[in-house]
N, C-alpha and C positions, 0 to 999 in steps of 0.2 A: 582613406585606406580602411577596409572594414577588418575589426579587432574580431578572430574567434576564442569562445572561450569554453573549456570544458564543464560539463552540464554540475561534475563532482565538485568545484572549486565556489559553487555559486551557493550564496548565504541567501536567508531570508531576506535582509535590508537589501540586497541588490535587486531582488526581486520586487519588492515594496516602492522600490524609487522608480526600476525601468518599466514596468509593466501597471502601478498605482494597483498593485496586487494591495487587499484587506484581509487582516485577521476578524473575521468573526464568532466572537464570545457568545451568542444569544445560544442557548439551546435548541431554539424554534427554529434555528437555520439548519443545524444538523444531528437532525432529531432519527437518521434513520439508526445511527448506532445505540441510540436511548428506549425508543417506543414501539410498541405492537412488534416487538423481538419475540418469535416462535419457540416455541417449547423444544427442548431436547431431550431424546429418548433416551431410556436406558442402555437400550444396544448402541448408540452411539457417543452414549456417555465411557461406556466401555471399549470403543474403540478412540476416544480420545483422553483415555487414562493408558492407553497403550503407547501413543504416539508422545504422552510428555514423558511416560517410561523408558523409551526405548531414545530419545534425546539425552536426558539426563544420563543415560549409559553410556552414550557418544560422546559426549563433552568431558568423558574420566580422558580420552585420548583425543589430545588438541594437533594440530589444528583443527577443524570442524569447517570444512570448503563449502562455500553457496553450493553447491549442486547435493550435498549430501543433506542441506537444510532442505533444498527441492523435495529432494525425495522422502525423509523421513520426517517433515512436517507439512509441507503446505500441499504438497499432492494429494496425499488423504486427506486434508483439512478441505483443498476443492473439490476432489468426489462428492465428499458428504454433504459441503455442500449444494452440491447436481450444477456446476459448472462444466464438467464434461459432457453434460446433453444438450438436447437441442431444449432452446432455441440457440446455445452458445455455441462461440467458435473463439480460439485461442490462437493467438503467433506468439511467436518468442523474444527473442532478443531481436531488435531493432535499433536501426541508428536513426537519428531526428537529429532536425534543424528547427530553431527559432528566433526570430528576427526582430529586435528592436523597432520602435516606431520609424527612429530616423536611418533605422540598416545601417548604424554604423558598428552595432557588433552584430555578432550569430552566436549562438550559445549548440553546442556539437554536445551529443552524447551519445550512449545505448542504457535502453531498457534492458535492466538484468535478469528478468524471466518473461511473464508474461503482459498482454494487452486481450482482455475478454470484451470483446461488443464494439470497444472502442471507450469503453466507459468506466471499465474498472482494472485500473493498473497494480501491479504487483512487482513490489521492488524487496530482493533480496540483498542485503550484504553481510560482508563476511564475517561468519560467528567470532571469529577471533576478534572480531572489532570489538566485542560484548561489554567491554570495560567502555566503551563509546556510547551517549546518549542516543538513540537511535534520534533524535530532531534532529541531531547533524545531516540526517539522511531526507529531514521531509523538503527539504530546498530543490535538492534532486528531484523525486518525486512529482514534485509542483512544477517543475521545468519539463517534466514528462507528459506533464495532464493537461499546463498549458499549452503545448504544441499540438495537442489533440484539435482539428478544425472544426470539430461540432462547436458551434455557439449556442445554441438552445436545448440544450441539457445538460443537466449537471455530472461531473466524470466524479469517480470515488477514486481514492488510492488504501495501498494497505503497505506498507514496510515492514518487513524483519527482519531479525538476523537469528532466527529460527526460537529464539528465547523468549521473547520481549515482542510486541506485537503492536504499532499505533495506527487509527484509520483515518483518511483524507477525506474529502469533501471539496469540492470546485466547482462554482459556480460564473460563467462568463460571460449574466448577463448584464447586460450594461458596463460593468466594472467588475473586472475581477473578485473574487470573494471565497476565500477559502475556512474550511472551520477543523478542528482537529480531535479527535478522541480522546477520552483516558489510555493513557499505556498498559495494557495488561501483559502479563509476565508467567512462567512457567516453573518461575524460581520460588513461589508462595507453596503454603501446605495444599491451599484448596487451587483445584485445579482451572485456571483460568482460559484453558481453551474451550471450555463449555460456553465464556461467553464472546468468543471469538469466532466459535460455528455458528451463536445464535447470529451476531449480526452478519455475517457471512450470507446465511439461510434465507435474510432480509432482502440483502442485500441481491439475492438471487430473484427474490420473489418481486422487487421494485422493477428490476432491468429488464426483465423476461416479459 
């Protein structure tokens, strides 16, 4: 009888065991959030000292719902970075299927905002979670990017819950192989989505 299970309930060790999914530490494996990251402008310095302003004003009045992180963070954050142009194209919430070796479970879920190229997933959850390590979140994630059926390219992920920011990395050749970013945060004096548009920007500029 095949066991379903939801995509939110699954931990990294289940993933690790069912799929021989690897943590990879080496910098050299996920080196696009690290290296040749593009300069950012002043004009856009200033429009992303607006977008952690106008968060911090939002979060004085909680809840803070995924669709208002949509809009008052990561929409401007993908402008700027030119994922609404061509060559990109975006869907939204999706439900996906993924299948163990032996199909005796399926792992169900939806993507909580977007899929760009097929390559760069974007998972939101909900601010109120904020007291929550967002890694609780990259498991999900990683269940989103392995259902992705490109083998021969690597898919990126980004998680947040509009505060807090960490980026994925998934490689499925040969063997699963995933690498993970520093957390930057919106909660420091200096403002860290400066280097959230640079690897964004990169991250534009690899996939395109």
């Amino acid at each position: 009888m095949v066991q379903f299970i939801q995509a939110q309930n699954i931990g990294l060790a289940y993933l690790e065991d069912r799929f021989s999914l690897e943590l990879v530490e080496d910098e050299a494996f996920f080196a696009e959030w690290l290296e040749n990251l593009p300069e950012i402008t002043d004009l856009e310095k200033q429009d992303l000292d607006k977008i952690k302003l106008h968060f911090l004003r939002l979060v004085k009045y909680p809840p803070l719902s995924e669709e208002t992180v949509k809009l008052v963070v990561l929409s401007p954050l993908l402008n700027l970075a030119g994922f609404y142009d061509d060559p990109f194209y975006m869907r939204g919430e999706q439900s996906l299927e993924i299948a163990t070796e032996d199909e005796g479970e399926i792992i169900r879920g939806r993507i909580d905002f977007l899929v760009i190229q097929e390559q760069l997933w974007l998972l939101v959850i909900e601010s109120k979670r904020s007291s929550f390590s967002l890694l609780e979140a990259v498991p999900q994630a990683l269940v989103y990017m392995l259902a992705n059926p490109s083998q021969d390219k690597p898919t990126f992920g980004l998680v947040t819950n509009g505060s807090d920011f960490i980026f994925l990395k998934l490689s499925k050749e040969n063997q699963p192989k995933y690498g993970i970013s520093d957390q930057f945060t919106l909660l420091k004096r200096k403002n860290e989505l400066y280097q959230v548009l640079s690897i964004l920007k990169n991250l534009s500029k690899i996939l395109s």
